[in-house]
C-alpha positions as CSV (number, residue, x, y, z in Angstrom):
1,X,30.0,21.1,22.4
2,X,28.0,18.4,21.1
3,X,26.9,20.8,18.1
4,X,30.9,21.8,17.0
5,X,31.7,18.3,17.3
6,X,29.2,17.0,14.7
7,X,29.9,20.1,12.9
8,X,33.6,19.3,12.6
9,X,32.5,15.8,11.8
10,X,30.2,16.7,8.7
11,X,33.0,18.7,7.6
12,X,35.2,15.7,6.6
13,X,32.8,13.3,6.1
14,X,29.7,15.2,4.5
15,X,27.6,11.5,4.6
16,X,27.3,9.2,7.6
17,X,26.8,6.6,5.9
18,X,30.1,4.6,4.6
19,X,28.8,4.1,0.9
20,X,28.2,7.6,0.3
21,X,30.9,8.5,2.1
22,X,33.6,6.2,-0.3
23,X,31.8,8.0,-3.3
24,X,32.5,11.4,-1.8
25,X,36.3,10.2,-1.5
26,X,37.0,9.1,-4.7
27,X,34.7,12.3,-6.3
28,X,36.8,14.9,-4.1
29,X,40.3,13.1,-5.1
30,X,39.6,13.6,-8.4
31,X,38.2,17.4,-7.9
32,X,41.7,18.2,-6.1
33,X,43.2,19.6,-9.5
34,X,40.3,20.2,-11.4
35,X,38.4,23.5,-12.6
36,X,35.2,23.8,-14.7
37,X,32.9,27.1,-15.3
38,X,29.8,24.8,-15.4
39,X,28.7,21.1,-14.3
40,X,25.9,19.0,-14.4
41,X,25.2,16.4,-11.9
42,X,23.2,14.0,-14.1
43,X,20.9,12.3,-11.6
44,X,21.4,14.2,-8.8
45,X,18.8,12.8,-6.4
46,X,18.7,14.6,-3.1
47,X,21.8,16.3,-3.8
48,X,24.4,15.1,-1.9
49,X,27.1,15.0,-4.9
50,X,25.7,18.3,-5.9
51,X,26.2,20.4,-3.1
52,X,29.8,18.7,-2.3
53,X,30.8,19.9,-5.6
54,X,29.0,23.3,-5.4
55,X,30.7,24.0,-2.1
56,X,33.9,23.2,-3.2
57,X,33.4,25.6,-6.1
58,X,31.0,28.7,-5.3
59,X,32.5,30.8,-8.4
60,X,31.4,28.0,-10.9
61,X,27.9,27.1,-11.8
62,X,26.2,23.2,-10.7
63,X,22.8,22.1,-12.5
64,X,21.1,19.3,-10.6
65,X,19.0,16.9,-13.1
66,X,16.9,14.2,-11.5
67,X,13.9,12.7,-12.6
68,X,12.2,12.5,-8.9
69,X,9.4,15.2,-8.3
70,X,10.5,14.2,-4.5
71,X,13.9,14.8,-5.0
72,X,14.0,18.0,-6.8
73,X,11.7,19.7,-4.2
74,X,14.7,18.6,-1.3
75,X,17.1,19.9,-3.0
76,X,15.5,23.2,-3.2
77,X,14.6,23.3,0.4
78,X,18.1,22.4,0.9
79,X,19.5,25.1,-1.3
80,X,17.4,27.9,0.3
81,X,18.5,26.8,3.9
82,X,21.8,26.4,3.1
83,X,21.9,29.8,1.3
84,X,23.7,28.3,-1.5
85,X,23.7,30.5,-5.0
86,X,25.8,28.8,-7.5
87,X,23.6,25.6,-8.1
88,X,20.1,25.0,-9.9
89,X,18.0,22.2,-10.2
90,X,15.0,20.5,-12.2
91,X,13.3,18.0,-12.7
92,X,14.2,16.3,-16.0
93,X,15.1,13.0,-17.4
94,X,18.0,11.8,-18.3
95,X,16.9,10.0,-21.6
96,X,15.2,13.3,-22.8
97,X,18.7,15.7,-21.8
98,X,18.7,17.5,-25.2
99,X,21.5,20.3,-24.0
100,X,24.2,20.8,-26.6
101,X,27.7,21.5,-25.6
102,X,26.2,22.8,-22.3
103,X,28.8,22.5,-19.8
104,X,33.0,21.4,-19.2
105,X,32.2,18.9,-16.2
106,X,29.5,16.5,-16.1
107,X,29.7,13.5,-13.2
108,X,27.1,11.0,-12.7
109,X,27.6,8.6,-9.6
110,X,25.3,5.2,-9.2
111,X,22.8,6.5,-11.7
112,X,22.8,4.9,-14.5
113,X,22.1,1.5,-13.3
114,X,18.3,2.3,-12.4
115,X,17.8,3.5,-16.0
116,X,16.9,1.5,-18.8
117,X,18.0,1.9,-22.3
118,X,20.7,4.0,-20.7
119,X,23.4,3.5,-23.4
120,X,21.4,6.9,-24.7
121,X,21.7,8.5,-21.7
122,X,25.2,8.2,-22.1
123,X,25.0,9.5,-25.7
124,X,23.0,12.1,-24.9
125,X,25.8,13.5,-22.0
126,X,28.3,13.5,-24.7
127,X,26.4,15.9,-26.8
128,X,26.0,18.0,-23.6
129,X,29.4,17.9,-22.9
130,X,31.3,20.9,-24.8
131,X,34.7,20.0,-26.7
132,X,37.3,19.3,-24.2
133,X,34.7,18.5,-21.7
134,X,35.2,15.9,-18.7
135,X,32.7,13.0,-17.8
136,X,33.0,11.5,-14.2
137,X,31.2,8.2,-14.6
138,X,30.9,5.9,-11.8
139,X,28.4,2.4,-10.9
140,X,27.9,-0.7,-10.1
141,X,29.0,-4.0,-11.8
142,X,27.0,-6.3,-10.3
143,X,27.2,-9.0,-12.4
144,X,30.9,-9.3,-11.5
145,X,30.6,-8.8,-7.2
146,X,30.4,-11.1,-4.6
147,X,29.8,-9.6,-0.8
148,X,32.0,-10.8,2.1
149,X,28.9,-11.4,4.0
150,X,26.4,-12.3,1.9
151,X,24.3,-14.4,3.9
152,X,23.6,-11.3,6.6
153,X,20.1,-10.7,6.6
154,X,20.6,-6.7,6.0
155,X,23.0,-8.0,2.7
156,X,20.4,-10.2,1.8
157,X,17.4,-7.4,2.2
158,X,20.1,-5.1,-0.3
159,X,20.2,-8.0,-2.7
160,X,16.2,-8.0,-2.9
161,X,16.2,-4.1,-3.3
162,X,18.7,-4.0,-6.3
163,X,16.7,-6.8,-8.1
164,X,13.5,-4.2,-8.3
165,X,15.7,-0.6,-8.1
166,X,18.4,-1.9,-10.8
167,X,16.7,-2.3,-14.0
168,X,19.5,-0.3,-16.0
169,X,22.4,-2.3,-17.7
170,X,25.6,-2.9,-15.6
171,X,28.9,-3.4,-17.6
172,X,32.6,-4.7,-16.6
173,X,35.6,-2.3,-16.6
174,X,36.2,-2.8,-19.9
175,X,33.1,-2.6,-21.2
176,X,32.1,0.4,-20.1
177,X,35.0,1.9,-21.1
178,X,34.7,0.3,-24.6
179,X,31.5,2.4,-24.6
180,X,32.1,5.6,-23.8
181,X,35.4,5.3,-26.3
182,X,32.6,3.9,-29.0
183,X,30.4,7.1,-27.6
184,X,33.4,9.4,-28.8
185,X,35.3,9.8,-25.5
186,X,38.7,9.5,-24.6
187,X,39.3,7.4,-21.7
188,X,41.7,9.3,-19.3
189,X,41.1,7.2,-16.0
190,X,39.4,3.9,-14.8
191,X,39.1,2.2,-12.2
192,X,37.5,-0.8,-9.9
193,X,36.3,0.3,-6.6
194,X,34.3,-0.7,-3.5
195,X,37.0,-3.3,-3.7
196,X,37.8,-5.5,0.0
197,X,38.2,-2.7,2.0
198,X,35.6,-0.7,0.3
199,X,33.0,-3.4,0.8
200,X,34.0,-4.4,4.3
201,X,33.1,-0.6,5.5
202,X,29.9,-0.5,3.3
203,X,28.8,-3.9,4.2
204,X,29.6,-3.3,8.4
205,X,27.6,0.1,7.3
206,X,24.4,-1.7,6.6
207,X,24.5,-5.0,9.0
208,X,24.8,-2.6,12.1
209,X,22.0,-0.4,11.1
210,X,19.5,-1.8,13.6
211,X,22.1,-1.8,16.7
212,X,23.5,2.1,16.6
213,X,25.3,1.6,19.7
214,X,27.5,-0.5,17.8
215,X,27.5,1.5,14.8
216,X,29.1,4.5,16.5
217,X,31.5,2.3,18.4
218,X,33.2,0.7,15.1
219,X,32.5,4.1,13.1
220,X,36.2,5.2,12.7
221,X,37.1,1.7,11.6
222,X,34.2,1.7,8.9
223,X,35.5,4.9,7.7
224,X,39.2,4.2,7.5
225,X,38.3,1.3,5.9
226,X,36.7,2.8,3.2
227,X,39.0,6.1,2.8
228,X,41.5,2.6,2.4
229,X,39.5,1.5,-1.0
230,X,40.4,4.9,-2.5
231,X,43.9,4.1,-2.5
232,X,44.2,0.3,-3.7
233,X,44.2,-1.3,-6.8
234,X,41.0,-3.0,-6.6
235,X,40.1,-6.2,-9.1
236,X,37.6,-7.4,-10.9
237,X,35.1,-8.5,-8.5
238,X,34.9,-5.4,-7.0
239,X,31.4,-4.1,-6.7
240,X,31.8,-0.6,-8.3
241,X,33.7,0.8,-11.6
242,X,35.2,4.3,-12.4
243,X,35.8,5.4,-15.9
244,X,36.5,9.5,-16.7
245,X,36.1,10.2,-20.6
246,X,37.6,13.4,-22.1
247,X,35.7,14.7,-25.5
248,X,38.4,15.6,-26.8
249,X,38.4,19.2,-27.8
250,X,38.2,18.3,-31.9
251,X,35.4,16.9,-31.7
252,X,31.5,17.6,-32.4
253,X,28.5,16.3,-31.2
């Protein structure tokens, strides 16, 4: 019993913890009406994003690019026990993609913010996107966030992580999207997220990860919470942004 009921309960929320599962939200919202023949999850880490997608598409083809030796080697193991045929991964870095006109889908979720000089690494996805291609681009802004309980020690620890993990520049809203339009993309949706309610589930997330008891008690708050952020208007402030860029179908690398 105890097996089919955290089988049903991986089944709609694929990550247990509330950050991951937001992402996973807002990603599969925006999957409802999509198709694509081949996608690129650019910074796939452990493959969480990638296998969400893969799964919800088994006749199209995922690539996995990550630049973690560590990473790449879960995935596989993952892959081969999950029997899963319609994704590949390697070990590659995202300032060095060189594809051309590769693939019609290419998603990137809290990546770009531990790279440096990753204004290329945008460039370089929109020469790997083929005309007509989508980009699904989601981070942090930073710069722009406050947490509602930012004196927590667990917030606090966060805070001290992101200072050495988040080298990468961070951009506003508007900035970002001025980018990827300056990149040559077509800006077809944006969006704040991981605004109140988002943060309130992510932040309860983390302060209760040392008393699990607890955890599991407020669990279906923390998740209804953050399945809440997907549907609000978030503002600035907010500690995530959302921006999905079309290249338009005119246009080259």
């Amino acid at each position: 019993m105890l097996k089919l009921l955290k089988r049903i309960f991986y089944k709609f929320f694929p990550s247990a913890h509330a950050s991951a599962f937001i992402r996973l939200v807002y990603l599969g919202k925006f999957l409802k009406n999509f198709n694509f023949k081949k996608a690129l999850d650019a910074g796939c880490g452990p493959g969480l994003f990638t296998f969400f997608v893969a799964e919800k598409f088994p006749e199209s083809q995922i690539v996995g690019y990550d630049i973690s030796h560590e990473d790449i080697e879960k995935c596989e193991k993952e892959k081969h026990e999950k029997k899963i045929n319609n994704v590949t991964f390697h070990r590659t870095s995202l300032l060095e993609l060189s594809d051309e006109e590769e693939y019609d889908f290419i998603y990137s979720i809290d990546v770009l913010e531990h790279i440096k000089g990753n204004k290329k690494v945008i460039k370089n996805i929109y020469n790997a996107l083929k005309p007509g291609g989508t980009l699904y681009l989601a981070m942090p802004d930073e710069t722009n966030h406050r947490f509602i309980f930012s004196k927590n020690k667990h917030i606090q620890n966060y805070i001290k992580w992101t200072e050495s993990e988040h080298k990468g520049d961070q951009y506003s809203l508007n900035e970002l999207s001025k980018l990827l339009e300056e990149t040559g993309f077509r800006i077809v949706m944006r969006k704040h997220t991981f605004g109140f309610f988002g943060k309130l589930a992510w932040e309860l997330d983390m302060m209760t990860d040392n008393c699990i008891s607890l955890k599991h008690l407020i669990q279906p708050f923390i998740f209804i919470s953050g399945y809440l952020d997907t549907f609000c208007k978030n503002r600035p402030g907010s500690y995530g942004v959302l921006v999905i860029g079309k290249k338009d179908a005119s246009r080259k690398s």
